[in-house]
C-alpha positions as CSV (number, residue, x, y, z in Angstrom):
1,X,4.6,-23.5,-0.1
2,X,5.0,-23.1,3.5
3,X,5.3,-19.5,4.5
4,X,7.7,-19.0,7.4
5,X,9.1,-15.8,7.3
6,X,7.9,-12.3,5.6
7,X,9.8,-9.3,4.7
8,X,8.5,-5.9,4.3
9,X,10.6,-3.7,2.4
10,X,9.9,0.1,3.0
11,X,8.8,1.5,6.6
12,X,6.3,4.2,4.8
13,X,3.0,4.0,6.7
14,X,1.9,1.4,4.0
15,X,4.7,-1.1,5.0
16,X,5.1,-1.0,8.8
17,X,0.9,-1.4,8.4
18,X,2.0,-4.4,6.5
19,X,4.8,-5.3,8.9
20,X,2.5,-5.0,11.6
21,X,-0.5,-7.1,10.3
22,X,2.2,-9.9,9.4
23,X,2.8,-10.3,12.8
24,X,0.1,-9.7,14.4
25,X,-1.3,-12.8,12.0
26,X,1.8,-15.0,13.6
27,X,4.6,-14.5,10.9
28,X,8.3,-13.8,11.5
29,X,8.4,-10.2,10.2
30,X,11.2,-8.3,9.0
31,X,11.4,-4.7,8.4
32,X,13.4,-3.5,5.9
33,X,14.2,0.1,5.6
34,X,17.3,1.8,4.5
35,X,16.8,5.0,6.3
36,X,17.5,4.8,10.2
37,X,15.2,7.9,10.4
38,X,12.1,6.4,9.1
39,X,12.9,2.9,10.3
40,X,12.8,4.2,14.0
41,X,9.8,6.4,13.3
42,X,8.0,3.0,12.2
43,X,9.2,1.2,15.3
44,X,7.8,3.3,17.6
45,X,4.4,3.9,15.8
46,X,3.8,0.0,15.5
47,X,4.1,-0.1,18.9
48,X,2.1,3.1,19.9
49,X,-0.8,1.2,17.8
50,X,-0.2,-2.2,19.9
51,X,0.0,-0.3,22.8
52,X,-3.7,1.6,21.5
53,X,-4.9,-2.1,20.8
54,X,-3.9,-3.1,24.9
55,X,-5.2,-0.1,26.2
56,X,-8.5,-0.7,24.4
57,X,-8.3,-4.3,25.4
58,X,-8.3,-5.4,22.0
59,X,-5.3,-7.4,22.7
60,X,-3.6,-8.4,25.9
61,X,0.1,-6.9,27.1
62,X,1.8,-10.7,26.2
63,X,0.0,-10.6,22.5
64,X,1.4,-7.1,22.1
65,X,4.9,-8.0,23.2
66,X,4.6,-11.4,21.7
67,X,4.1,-9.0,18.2
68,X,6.7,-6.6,18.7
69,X,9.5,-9.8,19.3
70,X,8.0,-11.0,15.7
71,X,8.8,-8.3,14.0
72,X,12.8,-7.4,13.3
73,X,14.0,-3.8,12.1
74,X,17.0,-3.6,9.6
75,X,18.2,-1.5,7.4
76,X,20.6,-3.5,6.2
77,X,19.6,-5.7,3.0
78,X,22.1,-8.6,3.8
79,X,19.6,-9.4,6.5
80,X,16.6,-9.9,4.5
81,X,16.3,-13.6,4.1
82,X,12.4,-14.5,4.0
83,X,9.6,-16.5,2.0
84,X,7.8,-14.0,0.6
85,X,9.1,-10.6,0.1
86,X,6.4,-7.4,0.1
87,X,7.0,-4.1,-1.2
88,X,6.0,-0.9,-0.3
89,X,8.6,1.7,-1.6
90,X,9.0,4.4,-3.9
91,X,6.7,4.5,-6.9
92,X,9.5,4.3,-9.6
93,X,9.7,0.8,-11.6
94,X,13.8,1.0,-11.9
95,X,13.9,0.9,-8.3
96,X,11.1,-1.9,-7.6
97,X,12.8,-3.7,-9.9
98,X,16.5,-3.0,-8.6
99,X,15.5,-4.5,-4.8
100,X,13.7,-7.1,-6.2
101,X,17.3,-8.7,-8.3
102,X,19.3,-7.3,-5.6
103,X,17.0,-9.3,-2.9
104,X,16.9,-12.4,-5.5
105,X,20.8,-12.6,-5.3
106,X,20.2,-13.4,-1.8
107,X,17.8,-15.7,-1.4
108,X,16.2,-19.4,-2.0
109,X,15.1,-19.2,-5.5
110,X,11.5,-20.4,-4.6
111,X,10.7,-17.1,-2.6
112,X,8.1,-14.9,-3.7
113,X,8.2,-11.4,-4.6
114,X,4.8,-9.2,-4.3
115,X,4.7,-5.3,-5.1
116,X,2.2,-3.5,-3.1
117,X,2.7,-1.2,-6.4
118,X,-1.2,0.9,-6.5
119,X,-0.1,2.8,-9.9
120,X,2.4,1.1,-11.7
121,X,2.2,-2.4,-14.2
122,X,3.4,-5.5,-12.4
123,X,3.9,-7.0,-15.7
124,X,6.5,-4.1,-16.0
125,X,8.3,-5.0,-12.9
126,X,8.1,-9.5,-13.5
127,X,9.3,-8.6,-16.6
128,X,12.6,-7.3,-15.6
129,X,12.8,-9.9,-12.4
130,X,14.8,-13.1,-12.0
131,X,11.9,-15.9,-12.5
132,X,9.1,-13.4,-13.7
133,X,6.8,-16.2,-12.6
134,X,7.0,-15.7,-9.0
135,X,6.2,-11.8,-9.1
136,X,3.0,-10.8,-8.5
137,X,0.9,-7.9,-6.7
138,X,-0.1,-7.9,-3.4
139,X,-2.3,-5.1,-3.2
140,X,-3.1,-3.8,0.6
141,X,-5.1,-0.8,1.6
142,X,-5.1,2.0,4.2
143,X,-4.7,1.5,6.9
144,X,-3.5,-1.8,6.2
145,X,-4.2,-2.9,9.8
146,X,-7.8,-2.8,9.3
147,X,-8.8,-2.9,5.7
148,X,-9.8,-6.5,4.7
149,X,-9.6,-6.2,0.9
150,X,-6.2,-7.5,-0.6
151,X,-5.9,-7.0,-4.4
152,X,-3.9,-10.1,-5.8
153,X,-2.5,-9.5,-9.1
154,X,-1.4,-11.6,-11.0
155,X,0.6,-10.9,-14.7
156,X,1.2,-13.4,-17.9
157,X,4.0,-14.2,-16.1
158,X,2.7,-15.7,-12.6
159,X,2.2,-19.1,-12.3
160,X,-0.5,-21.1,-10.3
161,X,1.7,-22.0,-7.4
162,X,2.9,-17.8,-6.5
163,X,-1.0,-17.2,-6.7
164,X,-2.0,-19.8,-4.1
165,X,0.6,-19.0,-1.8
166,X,-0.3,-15.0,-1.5
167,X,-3.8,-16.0,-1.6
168,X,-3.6,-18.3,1.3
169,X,-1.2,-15.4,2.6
170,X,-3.8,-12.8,2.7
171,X,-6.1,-15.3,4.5
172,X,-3.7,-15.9,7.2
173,X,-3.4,-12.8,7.7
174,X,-7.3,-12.1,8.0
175,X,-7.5,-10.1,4.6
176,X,-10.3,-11.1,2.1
177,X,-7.5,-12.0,-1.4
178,X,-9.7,-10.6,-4.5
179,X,-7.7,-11.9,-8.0
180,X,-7.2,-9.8,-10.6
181,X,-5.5,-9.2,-14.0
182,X,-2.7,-6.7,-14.5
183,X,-4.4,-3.8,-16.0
184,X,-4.3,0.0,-15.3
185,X,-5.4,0.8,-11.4
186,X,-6.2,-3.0,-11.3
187,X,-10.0,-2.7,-9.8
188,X,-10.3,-0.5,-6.9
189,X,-8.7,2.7,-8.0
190,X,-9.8,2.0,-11.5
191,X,-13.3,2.0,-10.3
192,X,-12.8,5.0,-7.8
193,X,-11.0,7.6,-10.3
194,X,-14.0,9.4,-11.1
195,X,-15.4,9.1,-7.8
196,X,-12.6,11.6,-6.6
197,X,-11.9,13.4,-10.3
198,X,-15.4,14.1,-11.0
199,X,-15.6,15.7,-6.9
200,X,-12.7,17.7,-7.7
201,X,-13.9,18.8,-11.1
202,X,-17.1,20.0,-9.4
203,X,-14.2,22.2,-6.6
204,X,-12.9,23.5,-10.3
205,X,-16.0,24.5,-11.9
206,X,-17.2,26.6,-8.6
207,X,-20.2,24.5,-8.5
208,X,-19.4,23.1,-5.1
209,X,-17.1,23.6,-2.0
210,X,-14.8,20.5,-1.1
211,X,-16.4,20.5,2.4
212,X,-20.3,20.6,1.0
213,X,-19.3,17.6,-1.6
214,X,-18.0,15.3,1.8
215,X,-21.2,16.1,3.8
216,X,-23.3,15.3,0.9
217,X,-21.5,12.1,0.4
218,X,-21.4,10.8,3.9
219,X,-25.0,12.2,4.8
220,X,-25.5,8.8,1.9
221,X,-23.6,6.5,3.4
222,X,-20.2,7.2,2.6
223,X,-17.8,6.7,6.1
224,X,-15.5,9.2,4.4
225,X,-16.1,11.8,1.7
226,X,-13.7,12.0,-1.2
227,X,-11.7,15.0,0.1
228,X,-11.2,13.5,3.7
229,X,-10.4,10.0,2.4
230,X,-8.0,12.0,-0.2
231,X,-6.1,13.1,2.9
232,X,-5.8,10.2,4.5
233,X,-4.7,8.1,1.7
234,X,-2.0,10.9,1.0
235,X,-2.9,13.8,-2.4
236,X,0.9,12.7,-3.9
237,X,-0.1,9.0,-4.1
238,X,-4.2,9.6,-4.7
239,X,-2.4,12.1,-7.6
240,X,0.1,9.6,-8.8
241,X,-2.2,7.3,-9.6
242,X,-4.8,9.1,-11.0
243,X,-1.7,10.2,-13.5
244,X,-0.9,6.7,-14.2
245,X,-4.5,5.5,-15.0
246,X,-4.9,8.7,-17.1
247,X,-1.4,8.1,-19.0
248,X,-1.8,4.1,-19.5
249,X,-5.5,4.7,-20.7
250,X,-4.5,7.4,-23.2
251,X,-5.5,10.2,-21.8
252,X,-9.4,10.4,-21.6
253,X,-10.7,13.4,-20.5
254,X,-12.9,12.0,-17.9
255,X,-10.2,10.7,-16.7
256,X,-7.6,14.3,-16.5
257,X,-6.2,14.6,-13.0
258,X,-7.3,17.8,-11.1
259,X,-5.3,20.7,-11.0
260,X,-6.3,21.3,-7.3
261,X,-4.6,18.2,-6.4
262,X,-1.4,18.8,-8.2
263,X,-1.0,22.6,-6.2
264,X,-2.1,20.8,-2.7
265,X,1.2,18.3,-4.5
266,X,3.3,21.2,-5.3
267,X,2.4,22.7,-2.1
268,X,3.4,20.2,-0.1
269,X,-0.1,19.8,1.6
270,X,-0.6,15.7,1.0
271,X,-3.2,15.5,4.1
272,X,-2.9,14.1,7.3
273,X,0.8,13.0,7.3
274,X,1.6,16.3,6.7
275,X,-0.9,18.0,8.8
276,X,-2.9,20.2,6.2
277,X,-4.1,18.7,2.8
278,X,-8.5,20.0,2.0
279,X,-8.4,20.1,5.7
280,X,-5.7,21.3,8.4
281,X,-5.5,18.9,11.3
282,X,-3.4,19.1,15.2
């Protein structure tokens, strides 16, 4: 399948990181977002990190222009005609599914729908979608700029050809595609739930401070300790999905999200985007 056109739905730092590495990669990007608020917001930090990227010579003043003409904002769906559709909204399957039907009503019935879903079964979503077979995950990380790994996941539904295509995607685009089954926290946040449950459970027990726990682990090797990557990745998604792991694995024990990181939740205090999470920050 020839990949023209991409379309990032939801302008969340996730997606316009998306939006921006699909056009930096040479794609004809649209952003999709349905509040003008947040749209803007995106527009102007995709180009305060192209402008970071000139300034630091990483790219020259045409390739950042030549990026920013790529990519089209909207936040109107009747626009969003593309390839392959990518997104990065809300964790809540009705309304994954909903844009996904509503975006299928639109558009060539070969196009390609991928969740960047971190949580949530992308079974559950294909199996609720016109054409289950061409919905699949497309797993990014953040910053999704910079981080290479791509988790592609695939569900009893996919076929052979939607695989291909987002694998050969996430190589155009510089990323390094690792396949995967549909299974709870696929294989990355599967595999790093007890690397940040166990650190908090140490915070709970008064056997460590947060900030002693992220020197110890980065004084290993670590670039980040748990409680400073926490806050960058955001404690109401890191929470979310350690809730969904815990709840689609029945409920181990090991596995019982941290009652630190639900007050930070309740509290409002998600990390960087909100300027105090473990750690407070300008």
């Amino acid at each position: 399948m020839n990949i023209n056109s991409i379309c990032v739905c939801g302008a969340g730092t996730m997606g316009s990181g998306i939006a921006q590495a699909a056009a930096q990669s040479g794609f004809a990007t649209i952003l999709y977002e349905p509040n003008q608020g947040v749209l803007e917001k995106a527009k102007m930090g995709i180009e305060k990190n192209l402008e970071t990227l000139t300034t630091k010579n990483k790219i020259t003043a045409e390739e950042k222009e030549k990026v920013i003409q790529l990519i089209q904002f909207t936040n109107d769906i009747q626009t969003c005609l593309a390839d392959i559709f990518i997104e990065a909204i809300i964790e809540k399957l009705p309304v994954k599914i909903a844009l996904f039907n509503q975006l299928a009503e639109l558009n060539h019935s070969e196009c390609i729908f991928a969740s960047n879903t971190s949580s949530l079964s992308v079974t559950h979503i294909a199996a609720s979608v016109q054409r289950p077979e061409r919905v699949i995950g497309m797993h990014f990380f953040n910053p999704a700029t910079i981080m290479k790994l791509v988790e592609v996941v695939n569900t009893c539904y996919t076929n052979d050809q939607t695989t291909s295509t987002i694998v050969e995607l996430a190589k155009q685009m510089n990323k390094v595609p690792v396949i995967c089954k549909d299974s709870p926290g696929f294989i990355v946040n599967r595999v790093a739930r007890p690397f940040y449950i166990e650190s908090l459970r140490l915070v709970e027990d008064n056997l460590s401070a947060f900030t002693q726990i992220d020197l110890l682990m980065e004084a290993t090797g670590f670039k980040m300790g748990p409680f400073k990557l926490m806050d960058l990745i955001g404690n109401d998604i890191n929470y979310a999905v350690s809730c969904s792991v815990y709840e689609q694995l029945n409920n181990p024990e090991r596995l019982r999200p941290s009652v630190i990181q639900k007050k930070k939740v309740d509290n409002g205090e998600l990390g960087r985007k909100t300027k105090k999470g473990y750690y407070e920050y300008e």
